[in-house]
N, C-alpha and C positions, 0 to 999 in steps of 0.2 A: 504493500500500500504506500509505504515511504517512499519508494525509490521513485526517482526523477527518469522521465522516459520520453522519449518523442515520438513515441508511435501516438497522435493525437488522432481521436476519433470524430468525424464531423458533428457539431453542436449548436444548429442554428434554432434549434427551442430553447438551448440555455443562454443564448443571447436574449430572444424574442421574451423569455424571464424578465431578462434581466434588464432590456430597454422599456418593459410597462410598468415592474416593484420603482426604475429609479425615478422614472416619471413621476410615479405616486407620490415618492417618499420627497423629492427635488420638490414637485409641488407644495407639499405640506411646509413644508421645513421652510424655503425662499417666498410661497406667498402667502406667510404670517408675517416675514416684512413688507410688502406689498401690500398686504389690505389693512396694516397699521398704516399706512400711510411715506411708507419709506421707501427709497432705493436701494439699490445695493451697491452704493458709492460711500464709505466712510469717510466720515471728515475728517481723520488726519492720514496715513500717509498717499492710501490711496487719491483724496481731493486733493492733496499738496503735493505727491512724487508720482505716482505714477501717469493718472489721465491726464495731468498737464505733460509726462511726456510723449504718451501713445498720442495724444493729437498733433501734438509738433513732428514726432515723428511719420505720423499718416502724411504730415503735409510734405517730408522729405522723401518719405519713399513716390506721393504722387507728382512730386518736381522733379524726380529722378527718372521717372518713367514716359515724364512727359519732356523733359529734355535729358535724355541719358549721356549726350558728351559735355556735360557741362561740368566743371570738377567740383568732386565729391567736398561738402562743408562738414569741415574737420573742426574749425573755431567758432563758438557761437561767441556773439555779444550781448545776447538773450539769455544768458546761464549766468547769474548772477552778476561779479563785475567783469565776468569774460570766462570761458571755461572750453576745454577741451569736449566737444559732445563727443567723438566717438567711444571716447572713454568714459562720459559719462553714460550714456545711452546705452553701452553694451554691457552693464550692471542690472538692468531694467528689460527693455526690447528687441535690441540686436538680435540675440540669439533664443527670444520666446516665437518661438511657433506660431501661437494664438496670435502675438500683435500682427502678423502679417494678413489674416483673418481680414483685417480692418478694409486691405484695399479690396476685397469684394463689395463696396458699400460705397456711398459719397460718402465725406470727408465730414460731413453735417450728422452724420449717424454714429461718428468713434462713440459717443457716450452711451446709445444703447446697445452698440455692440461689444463694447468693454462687460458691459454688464451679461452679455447675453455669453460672453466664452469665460465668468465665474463659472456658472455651472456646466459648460463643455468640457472645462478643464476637470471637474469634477465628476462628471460623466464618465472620460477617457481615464480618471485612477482605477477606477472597478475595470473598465476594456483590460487597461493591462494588467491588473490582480485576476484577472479570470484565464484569461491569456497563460499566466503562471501557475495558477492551480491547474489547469488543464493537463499539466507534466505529471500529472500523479493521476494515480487510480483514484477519483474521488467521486461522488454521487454530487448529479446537481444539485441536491438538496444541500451537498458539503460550500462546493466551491461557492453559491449562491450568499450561503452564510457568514465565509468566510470573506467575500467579493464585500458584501455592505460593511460588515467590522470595520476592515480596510477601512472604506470610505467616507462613515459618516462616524466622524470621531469630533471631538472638542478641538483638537488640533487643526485636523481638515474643516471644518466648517466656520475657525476663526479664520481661518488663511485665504481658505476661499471669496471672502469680502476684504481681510485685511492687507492681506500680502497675497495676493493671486498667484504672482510666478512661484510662492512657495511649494505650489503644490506640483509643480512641474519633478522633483524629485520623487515626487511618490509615483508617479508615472515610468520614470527614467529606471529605478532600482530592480523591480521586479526581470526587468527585460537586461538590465548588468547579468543578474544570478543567472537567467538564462543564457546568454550570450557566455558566462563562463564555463556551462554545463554542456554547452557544445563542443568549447574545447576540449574539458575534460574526457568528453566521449568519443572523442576522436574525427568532431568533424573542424571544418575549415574554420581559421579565426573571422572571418569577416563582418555576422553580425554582430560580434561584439566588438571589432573596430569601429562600425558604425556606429552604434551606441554607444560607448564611451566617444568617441568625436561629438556625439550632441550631448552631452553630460559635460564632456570642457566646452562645449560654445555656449551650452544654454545660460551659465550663468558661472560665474568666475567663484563665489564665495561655497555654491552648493558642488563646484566640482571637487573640492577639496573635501567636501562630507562624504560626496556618494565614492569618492574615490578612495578613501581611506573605509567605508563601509566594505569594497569589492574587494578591497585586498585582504580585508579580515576573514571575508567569506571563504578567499579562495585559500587562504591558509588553512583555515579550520577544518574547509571540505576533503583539499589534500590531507592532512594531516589524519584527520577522523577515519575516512573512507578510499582515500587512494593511494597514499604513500605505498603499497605497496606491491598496486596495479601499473603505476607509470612512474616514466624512467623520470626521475626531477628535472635533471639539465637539460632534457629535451622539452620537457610542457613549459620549463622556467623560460626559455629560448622563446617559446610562441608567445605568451604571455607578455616576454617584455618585447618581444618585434610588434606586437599587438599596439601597447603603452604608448611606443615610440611613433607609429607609424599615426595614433590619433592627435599624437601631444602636436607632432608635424602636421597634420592636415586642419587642427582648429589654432595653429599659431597666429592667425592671422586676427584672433578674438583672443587667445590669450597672453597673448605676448604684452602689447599696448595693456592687458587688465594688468598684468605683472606691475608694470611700470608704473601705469597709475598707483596701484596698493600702496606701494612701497615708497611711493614721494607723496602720498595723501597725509590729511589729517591726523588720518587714525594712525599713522604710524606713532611706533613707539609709544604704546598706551599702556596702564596698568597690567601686569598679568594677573587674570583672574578677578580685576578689582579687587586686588591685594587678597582676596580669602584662600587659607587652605584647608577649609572645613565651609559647609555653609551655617546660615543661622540657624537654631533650634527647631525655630518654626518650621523651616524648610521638611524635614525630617521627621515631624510631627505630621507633617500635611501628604505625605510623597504617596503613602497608602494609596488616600482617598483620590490622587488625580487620575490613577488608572480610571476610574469610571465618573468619577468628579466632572461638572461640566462648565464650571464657573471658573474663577481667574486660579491663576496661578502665578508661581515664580521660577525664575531661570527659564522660563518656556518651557517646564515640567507640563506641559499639555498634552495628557494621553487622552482620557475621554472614552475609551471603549466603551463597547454594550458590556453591559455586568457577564453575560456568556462569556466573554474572554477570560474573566477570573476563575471560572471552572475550566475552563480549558486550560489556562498555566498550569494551574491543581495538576489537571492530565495529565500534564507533561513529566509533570517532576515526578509523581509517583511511577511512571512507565519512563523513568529516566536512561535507562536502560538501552529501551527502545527508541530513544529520541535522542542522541549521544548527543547531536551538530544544536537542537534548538534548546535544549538544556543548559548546555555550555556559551548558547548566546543568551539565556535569561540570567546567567551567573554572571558575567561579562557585563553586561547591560546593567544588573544593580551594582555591583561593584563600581562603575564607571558611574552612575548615579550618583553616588555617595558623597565624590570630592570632586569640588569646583576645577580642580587640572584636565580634567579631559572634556569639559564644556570648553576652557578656553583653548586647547589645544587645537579641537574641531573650528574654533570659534577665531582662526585666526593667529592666535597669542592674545588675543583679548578677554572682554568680558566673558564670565563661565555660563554661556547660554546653550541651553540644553538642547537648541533642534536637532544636534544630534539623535537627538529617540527617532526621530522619522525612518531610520535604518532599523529598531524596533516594531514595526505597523506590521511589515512581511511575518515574521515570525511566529509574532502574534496573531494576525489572522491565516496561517496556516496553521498554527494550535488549533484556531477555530473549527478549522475545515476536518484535520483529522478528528475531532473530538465526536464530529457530529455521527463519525462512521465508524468509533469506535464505541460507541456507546451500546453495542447491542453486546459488546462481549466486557462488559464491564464487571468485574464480580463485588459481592461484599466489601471485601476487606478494602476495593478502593472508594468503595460509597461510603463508608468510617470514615476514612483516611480522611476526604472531599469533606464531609460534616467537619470532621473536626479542625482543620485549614478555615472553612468557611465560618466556622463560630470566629477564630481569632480574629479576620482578616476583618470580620465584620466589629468588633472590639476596636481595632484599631483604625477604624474610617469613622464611626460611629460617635466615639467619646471625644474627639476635638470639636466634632462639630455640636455635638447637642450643649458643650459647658458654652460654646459662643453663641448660640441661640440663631444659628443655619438650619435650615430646611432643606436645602435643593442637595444632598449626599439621599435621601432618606426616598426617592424616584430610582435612582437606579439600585440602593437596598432591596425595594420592591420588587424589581426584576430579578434582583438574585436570587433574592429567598424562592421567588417563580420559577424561575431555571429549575435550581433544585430540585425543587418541589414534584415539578413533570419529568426532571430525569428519573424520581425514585418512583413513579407512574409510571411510567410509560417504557422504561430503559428495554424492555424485551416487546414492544409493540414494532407492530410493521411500521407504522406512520408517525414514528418519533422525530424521523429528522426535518419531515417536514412542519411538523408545531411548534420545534426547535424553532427554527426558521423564522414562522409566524410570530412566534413570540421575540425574536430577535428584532425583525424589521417595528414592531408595537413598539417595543424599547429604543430603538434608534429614531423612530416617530415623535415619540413625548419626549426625548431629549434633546432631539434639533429643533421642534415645537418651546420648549422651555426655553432654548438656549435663544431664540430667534426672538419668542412673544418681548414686547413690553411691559409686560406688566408680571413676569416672573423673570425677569433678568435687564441688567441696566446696557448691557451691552448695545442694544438693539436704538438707544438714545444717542451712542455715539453717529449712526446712521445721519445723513443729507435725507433731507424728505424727497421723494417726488417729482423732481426737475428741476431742486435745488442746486445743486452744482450747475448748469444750464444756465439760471436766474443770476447765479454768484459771477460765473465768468463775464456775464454782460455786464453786468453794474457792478463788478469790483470796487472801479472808481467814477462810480453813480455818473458816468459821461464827463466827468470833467476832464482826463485824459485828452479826448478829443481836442483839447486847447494847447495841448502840448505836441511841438515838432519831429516826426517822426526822424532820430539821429541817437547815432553810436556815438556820440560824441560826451554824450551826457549822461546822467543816472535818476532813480528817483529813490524814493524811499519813504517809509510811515513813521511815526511814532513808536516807541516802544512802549507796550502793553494797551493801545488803545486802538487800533485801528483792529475791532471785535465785530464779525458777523454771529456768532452762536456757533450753538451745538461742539463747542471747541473748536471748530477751524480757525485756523493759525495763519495770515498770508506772509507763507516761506520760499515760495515759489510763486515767479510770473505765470499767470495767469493772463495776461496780453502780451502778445507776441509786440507791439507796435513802442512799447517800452521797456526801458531796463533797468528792471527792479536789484539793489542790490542785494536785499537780501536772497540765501540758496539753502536748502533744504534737500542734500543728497545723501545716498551713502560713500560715495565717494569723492573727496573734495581735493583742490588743490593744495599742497601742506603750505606752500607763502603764505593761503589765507592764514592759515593756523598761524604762522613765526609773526604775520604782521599785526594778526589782533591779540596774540598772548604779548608783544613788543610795546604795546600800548595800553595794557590789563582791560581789553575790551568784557564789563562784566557780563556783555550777552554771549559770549563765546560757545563753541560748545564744538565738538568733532563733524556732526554733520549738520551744525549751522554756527559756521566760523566766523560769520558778520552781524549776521542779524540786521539791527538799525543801528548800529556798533552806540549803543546806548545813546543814541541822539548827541553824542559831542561834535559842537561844530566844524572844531578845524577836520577832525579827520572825516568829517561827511564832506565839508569841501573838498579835501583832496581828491576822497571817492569820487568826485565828480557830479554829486549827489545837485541838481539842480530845480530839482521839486520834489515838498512834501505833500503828503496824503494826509491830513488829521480827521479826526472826528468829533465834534462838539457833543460835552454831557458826557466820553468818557475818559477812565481815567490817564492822567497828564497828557489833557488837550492844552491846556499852555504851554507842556513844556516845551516851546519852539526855539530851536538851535539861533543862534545870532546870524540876524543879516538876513532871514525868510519873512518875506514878507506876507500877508493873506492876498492874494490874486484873484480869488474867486470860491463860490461856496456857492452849494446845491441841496436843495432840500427833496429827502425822501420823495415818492407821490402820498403815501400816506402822511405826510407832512411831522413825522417822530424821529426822522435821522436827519442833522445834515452836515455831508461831509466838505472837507474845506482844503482849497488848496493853494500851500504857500508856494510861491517862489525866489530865488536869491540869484544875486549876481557875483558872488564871489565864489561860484564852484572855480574850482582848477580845472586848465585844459587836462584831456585826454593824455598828452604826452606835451610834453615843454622842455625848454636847458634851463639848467642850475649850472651859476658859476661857482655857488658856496660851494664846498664839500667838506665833508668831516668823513672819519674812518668809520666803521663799523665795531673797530673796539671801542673807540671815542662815546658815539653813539650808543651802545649797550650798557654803559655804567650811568645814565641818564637817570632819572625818574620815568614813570609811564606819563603825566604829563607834560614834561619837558620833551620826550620822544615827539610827541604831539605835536608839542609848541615848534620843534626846531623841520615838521614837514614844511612852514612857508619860510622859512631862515635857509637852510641847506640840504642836502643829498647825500645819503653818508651809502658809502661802498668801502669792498673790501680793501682792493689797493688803491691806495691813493698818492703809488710811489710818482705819478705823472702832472701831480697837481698840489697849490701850495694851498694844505687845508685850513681852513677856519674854525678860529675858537667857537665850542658853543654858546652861545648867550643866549638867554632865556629871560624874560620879564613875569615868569611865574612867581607868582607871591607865596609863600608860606603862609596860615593864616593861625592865629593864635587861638585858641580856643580853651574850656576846660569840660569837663563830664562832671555830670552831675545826675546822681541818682535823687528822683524827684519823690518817691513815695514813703522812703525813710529818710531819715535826718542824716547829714555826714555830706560831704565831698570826693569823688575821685580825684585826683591834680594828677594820675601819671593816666600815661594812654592804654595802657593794658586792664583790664577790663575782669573781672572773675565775676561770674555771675551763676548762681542755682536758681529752677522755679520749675514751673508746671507744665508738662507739656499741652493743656490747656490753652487756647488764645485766652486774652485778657482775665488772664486768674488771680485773683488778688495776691495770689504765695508770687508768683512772677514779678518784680522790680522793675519797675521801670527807667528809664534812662535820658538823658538827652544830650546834647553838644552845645555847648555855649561858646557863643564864635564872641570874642572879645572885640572891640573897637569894629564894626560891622563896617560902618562907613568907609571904612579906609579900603574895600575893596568892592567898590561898585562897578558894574558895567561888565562883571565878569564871570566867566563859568566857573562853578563849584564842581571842586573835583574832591570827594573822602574816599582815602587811601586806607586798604585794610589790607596789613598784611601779618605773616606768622598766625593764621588763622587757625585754631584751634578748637576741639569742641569734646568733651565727653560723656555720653550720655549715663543719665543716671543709671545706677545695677538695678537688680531687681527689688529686691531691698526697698528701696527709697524708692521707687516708683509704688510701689503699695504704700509706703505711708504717706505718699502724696495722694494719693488718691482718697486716701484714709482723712487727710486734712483736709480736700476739697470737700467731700463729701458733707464734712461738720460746716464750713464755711462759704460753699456754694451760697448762688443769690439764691432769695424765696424758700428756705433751708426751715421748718421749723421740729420743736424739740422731737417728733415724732417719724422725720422724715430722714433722720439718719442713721444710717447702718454701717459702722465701721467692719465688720465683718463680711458682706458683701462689697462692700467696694474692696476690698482689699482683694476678694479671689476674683472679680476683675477685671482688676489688674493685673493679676498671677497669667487669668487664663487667657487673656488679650495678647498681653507680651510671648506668653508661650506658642498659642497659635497663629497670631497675625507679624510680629514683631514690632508691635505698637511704639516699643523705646527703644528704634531701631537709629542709625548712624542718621537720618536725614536730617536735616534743618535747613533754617534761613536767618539769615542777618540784612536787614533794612531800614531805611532810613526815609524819614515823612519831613518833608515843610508843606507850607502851606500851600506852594505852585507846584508838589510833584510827590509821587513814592518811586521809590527804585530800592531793589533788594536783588543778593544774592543766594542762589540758593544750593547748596549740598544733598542730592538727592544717594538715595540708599544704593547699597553695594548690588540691590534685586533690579537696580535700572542698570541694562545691557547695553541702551542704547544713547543714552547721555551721561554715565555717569564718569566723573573726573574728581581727583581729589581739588579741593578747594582749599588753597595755599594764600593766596596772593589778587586783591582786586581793588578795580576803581568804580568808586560808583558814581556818575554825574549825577551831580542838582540840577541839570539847567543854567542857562544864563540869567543871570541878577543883575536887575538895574540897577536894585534895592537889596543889598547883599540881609537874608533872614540871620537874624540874631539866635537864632535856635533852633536842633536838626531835633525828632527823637528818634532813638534807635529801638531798630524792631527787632527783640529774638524770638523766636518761634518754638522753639521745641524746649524741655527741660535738659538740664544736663550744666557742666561746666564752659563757660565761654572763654577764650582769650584770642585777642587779638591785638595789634599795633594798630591808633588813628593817624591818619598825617590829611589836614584838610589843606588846600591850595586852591589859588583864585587863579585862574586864568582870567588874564587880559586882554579882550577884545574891544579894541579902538582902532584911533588912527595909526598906528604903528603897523600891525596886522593888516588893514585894509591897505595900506601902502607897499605893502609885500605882497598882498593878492593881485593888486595891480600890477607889479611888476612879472609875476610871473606869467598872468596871462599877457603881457605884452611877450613875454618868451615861449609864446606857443608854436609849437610845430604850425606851420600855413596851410595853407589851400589843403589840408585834411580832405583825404578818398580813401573810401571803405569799396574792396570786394569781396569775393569768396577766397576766405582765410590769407588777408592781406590788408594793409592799412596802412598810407603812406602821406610824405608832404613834406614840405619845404624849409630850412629853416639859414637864416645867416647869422654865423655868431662873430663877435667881438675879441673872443678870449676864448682860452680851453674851458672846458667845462661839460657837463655831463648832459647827456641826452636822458630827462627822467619818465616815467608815467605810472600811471594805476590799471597798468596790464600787469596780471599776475606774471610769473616769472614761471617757465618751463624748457624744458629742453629741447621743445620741438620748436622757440622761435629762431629765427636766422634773420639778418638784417644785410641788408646791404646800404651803404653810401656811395653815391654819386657812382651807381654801378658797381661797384666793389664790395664784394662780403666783406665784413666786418663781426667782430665779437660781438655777440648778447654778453651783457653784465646782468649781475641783478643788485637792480638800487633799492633804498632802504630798505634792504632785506628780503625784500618778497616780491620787487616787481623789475618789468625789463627796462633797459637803458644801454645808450650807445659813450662812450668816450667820443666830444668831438672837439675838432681842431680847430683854430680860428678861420673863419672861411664861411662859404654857400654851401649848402650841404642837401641834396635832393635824397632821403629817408626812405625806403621799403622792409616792414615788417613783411617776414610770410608765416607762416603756421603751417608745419606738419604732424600729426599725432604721433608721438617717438614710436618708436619699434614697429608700424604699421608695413613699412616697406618689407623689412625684413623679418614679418611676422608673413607678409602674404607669397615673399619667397620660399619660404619654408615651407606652407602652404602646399604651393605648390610643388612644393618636391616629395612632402608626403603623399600625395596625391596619385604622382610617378609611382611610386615606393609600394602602394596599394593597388594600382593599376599591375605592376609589373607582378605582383603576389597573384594577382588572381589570373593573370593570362599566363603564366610562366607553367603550373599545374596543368592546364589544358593542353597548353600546348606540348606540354612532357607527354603529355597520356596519347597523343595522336601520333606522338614521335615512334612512339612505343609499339602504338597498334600496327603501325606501316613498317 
């Protein structure tokens, strides 16, 4: 029954099955969002990364096919403040399948067809799980079983809305195993060249999963079941001409991802966010996510039907029988256990667990065999299965009933059911099909739960209805339209105020006809990173390296930032950087929003000379303000053996201030700070705090910049978190003698901390005047996706005409605080404006934009540096006056030419590095496959003749 076979039998009723149960179940499940009133467009990554790239990309594949010798656009100007697309877009859609989907459609339809290849992607995971069960002797009633486990899990069903291409590995794996089961058996490698070539094109981060999942497979499978049938050095030989021959034919996508990775953001990140254990809770909870269908951590999202938990049971007790899937569910918890091999899979980064996706197969082939093992089941393993299932049920059970959850105690019910008709029914003819029955019931009320609104919040993160649609039109409620369509400029919003709901975030352009700076990708340019950590930009973060870089003026000016977006009513709608003016303002049609839009004349050209220069060591012992200050002062690069550098000068003020804690008596006078309180907002145990800026007047007209650095924080033990709780609870508002119970609040506290991690590492530090809040915040070592140690930051006040005599400071969570204050007034007058001027008089000329080229005019006086706010990459080349010439990169993160005194006629070009010789390779894999599979043939007819 075990053994893996290719003698497939024709199965076109277990398809005809299989295309009416997923209909039903697709239905059920996708239109309870639907007639709540939702789409299947999430508002955040998918409204912010992906269909803002599938549409731009539908509009390149349909220009490309409507003029195909036109050369390929490798540089957008529409990707943040410039960006590499092919690198960015082959993280996304390059190598998805589905996006290509799009061009059967006009260009006006990407949105419903986005939505409409969620569930074909989800369709096609059972295609290939049946496809793979098919290799075994199994009864439809097995594969059938096993085919929906697979498919409709917590895991799949969050990805399938959240992360769409996620689910493109669960497609790709099943058909690995096979394509190595062909070798193993002695036929030709080629489908499994194939497939592993679409496993490195489909997507650069998941070929690193599924490809370290196949090598584990094929070790295990040798090792278990053929070490002794095949010669090693011969199968090792096909195997790695296999590896080689696909790594060669998708160079041409992996190569440029290489490159990108490795000079992005995310390079050089925490490993594991520092854990080498996870938190308590983690491991309190892990039980319950196999069939759990609510949130999780580390993307511990299993989600099976409760049948899969009697089917492990199977396994292990006929462990025997099952050598290969036993020794992968030992493997698989063991690897569960410590955060090293989530980040290992995960990059060298955060310890995110999608590795389990290489779990799903296993697991629903337990499934399959279970079902068709059940008529030879005896006794002693119905004990065994009871008594497994009392514990398992102890341990899912009692976290969730002390937290007072409900949604574990849905799929309890289907266990105890399972059970129940296996000790029924285990020697009836028509088991495996009630089995079944009651499987698809239980994947029904758990993608129904998991979907409704009104038993899960999930379904709230959803865009209503032709929301996205509504959003991309009126982004910028028409006022855009007043702004010139040019590369030359940038725009940008407010920080924390330009809010549509439902959390959508605007991180990504969303109009192709401006260029928004902020970018919201996975992979990012690392200059963004070196230039906004050079300046402690506190919105930073790995895959939003700008954001509105905290609304500080000068360095939006440099950005090139030449209109904002605000929104009146919310919050820091004044806080407008200096020198923007209001231009115009537009009111909702229901007349409840209206958004506003400034603009200034002091952005910085595009590209400009600096005569100043200073070094780059010069430069790095700076303050993050001073860095700032010294963008319209000079240029700092590395060598500056060619040039006589300039002192920095700087007109930042230091500004005198003290703390003072305002709710008890006393004074702080030094800047370090120790603070206990409640992780409660506004608890009375909590102290409050404030800044008192001494002599205020002496710094008018200037940006407020608080410096916080050696940032520190501990949270409270457990301990003291119950006897806070214990205080609150006596001393809460509206508290009387009756209504408290030191005793319950203390367990909790016990049992909050234990199963959620309530007095976990997060927090935030912020600071209120009266024109603005701004905070930073520390999020927990369970966030995969932004989390960064928090060291070192600046936070803008805004510009002050009227410098505020008083900040307060906001801490958020209990535990101990310390930090360094340094407050500093930037100067924005005529000093500053007389430098803005000068540098736009040292603009690059007659500026021309083409495909992945930018060029123009400039004469200079003196030597001096050719600078701009094009990020800095290896793929730019420059030529002067005809003559290639060195890319530098000035202030650290962006391109620049050394130029000589003279006329100097400027062409930037843009290549995506390793592209050339990514498609060379390519192409000789290609040869390399071609030559393997006509070389065979043609032996064999040498032979015959």
């Amino acid at each position: 029954m075990y053994k893996f076979h290719f003698d497939l039998k024709k199965s076109k009723m277990m398809y005809l099955y299989y295309l009416i149960i997923f209909a039903i179940l697709a239905g059920l499940i996708f239109g309870t969002y639907k007639t709540s009133g939702y789409s299947l467009i999430q508002s955040h990554d998918p409204a912010e990364q992906h269909l803002p790239i599938l549409e731009n990309y539908r509009q390149l594949l349909g220009n490309f096919i409507t003029h195909p010798f036109q050369p390929l656009k490798m540089w957008s100007w529409n990707l943040g403040i410039g960006a590499d697309q092919f690198q960015t877009f082959a993280y996304y859609v390059i190598g998805d399948v589905f996006a290509y989907i799009t061009l059967l459609f006009p260009s006006s339809a990407v949105v419903t067809v986005y939505q409409f290849t969620l569930v074909l992607r989800l369709f096609c995971v059972g295609l290939s799980f049946i496809f793979f069960a098919r290799h075994f002797k199994l009864s439809t009633s097995a594969i059938l079983t096993g085919t929906f486990i697979y498919q409709f899990t917590s895991f799949s069903l969050y990805s399938s809305v959240m992360q769409p291409f996620f689910l493109t590995p669960f497609i790709i794996f099943p058909l690995l195993i096979i394509g190595i089961e062909k070798i193993l058996q002695g036929a030709r490698p080629h489908f499994f060249i194939l497939v592993l070539t679409w496993t490195f094109i489909s997507n650069f981060y998941f070929s690193v999963v599924l490809g370290i999942g196949a090598l584990l497979y094929l070790i295990l499978r040798y090792v278990i079941y053929y070490r002794k049938r095949l010669k090693f050095f011969k199968t090792a030989a096909i195997f790695l001409f296999s590896a080689i021959t696909s790594l060669l034919v998708s160079s041409i996508m992996l190569l440029p991802a290489m490159i990108s990775v490795l000079d992005s953001t995310r390079s050089g990140g925490l490993f594991a966010n520092g854990l080498k254990v996870f938190p308590i809770y983690y491991y309190i909870n892990l039980p319950a996510q196999l069939i759990a269908s609510g949130q999780s951590t580390f993307w511990t999202k299993f989600g099976f039907s409760s049948f899969a938990v009697l089917a492990i049971i199977h396994i292990i007790y006929n462990r025997k029988k099952y050598p290969l899937l036993i020794t992968t569910f030992i493997m698989g918890l063991i690897m569960l256990l410590f955060p090293l091999f989530g980040a290992l899979f995960n990059g060298f980064q955060a310890p995110s667990n999608r590795w389990i996706l290489l779990l799903f197969v296993p697991v629903a082939l337990s499934s399959s065999l279970f079902i068709d093992s059940l008529k030879k089941m005896d006794l002693a393993e119905l004990k065994f299965m009871g008594k497994c299932l009392v514990g398992y049920l102890i341990l899912v059970t009692v976290p969730f009933y002390i937290n007072g959850e409900t949604e574990i105690f849905i799929p309890i019910i289907f266990l105890i059911s399972f059970f129940a008709i296996i000790l029924l029914y285990r020697l009836r003819r028509y088991s495996g099909r009630i089995l079944l029955s009651l499987v698809l019931l239980n994947l029904a009320a758990t993608g129904i739960s998991y979907a409704s609104p009104f038993t899960n919040t999930f379904s709230h993160t959803l865009m209503p209805s032709d929301g996205y649609q509504s959003l991309s039109k009126n982004i910028f409620a028409d006022l855009d339209k007043d702004i010139p369509k040019s590369n030359a400029f940038r725009v940008s919003t407010i920080s924390r105020n330009y809010n549509f709901g439902a959390d959508f975030m605007l991180r990504n352009n969303l109009n192709p006809d401006v260029n928004l700076i902020n970018s919201y990708y996975s992979i990012q340019n690392g200059s963004l990173s070196t230039f906004s950590n050079n300046l402690q930009n506190s919105q930073y973060n790995n895959n939003v390296p700008l954001e509105n870089f905290d609304d500080r003026t000068i360095a939006n000016n440099f950005l090139g930032v030449k209109y904002l977006f605000t929104k009146s009513g919310e919050l820091n709608d004044t806080k407008i950087p200096y020198g923007y003016r209001l231009s115009r303002s537009n009111l909702s049609k229901d007349k409840t929003e209206q958004t506003n839009l400034y603009e200034t004349k002091n952005n910085f050209p595009l590209i400009y000379w600096q005569p100043n220069v200073i070094s780059d060591a010069r430069y790095t012992k700076l303050s993050a303000s001073n860095k700032e200050r010294q963008l319209s002062k000079a240029v700092s690069i590395a060598d500056t053996s060619d040039f006589k550098q300039t002192e920095p000068v700087s007109d930042v003020k230091n500004v005198s201030f003290t703390v003072e804690k305002t709710k008890n008596t006393g004074q702080l006078n030094e800047s370090t700070i120790p603070v206990i309180g409640n992780e409660y907002h506004n608890n009375p145990v909590l102290d409050t705090y404030h800044i008192k800026i001494k002599d205020a007047k002496k710094y008018q007209n200037s940006e407020l910049h608080v410096s916080l650095t050696n940032i520190k924080h501990e949270a409270l033990s457990v301990k003291d978190q119950m006897n806070l709780a214990v205080l609150n609870n006596k001393i809460g508002s509206d508290k009387q003698l009756l209504d408290t119970n030191a005793s319950l609040a203390s367990q909790k506290s016990l049992s909050k901390q234990l199963t959620t991690g309530s007095s976990g590492t997060s927090y935030s530090i912020g600071l209120k005047s009266k024109k603005t809040t701004n905070k930073i915040k520390q999020l927990g070592v369970d966030n995969l996706s932004f989390f960064k140690i928090l060291s070192d930051t600046t936070l803008n006040m805004g510009y002050q005409k009227k410098m505020p005599e008083s900040l307060e400071l906001l801490l958020s969570n209990s535990g101990t605080y310390s930090f360094k204050i340094k407050v500093t007034a930037v100067p924005l007058g005529k000093t500053y404006m007389n430098e803005v001027k000068t540098i736009q008089k040292n603009k690059l000329h007659s500026l021309k934009f083409s495909t992945n080229k930018v060029g123009g005019s400039i004469t200079t006086k003196e030597p001096g540096i050719l600078t701009s706010s094009i990020p800095y990459s290896e793929g730019w080349i420059a030529t002067d006056n005809g003559h290639t010439v060195s890319v530098i990169k000035t202030n650290e993160a962006f391109i620049g030419l050394k130029l000589q005194k003279g006329t100097h006629h400027i062409v930037y070009s843009y290549k995506t590095p390793g592209l050339t010789t990514g498609a060379i390779l390519s192409v000789l894999g290609l040869l390399i496959w071609f030559v393997s599979i006509l070389v065979p043939v043609a032996w064999a007819r040498f032979k015959n003749h």
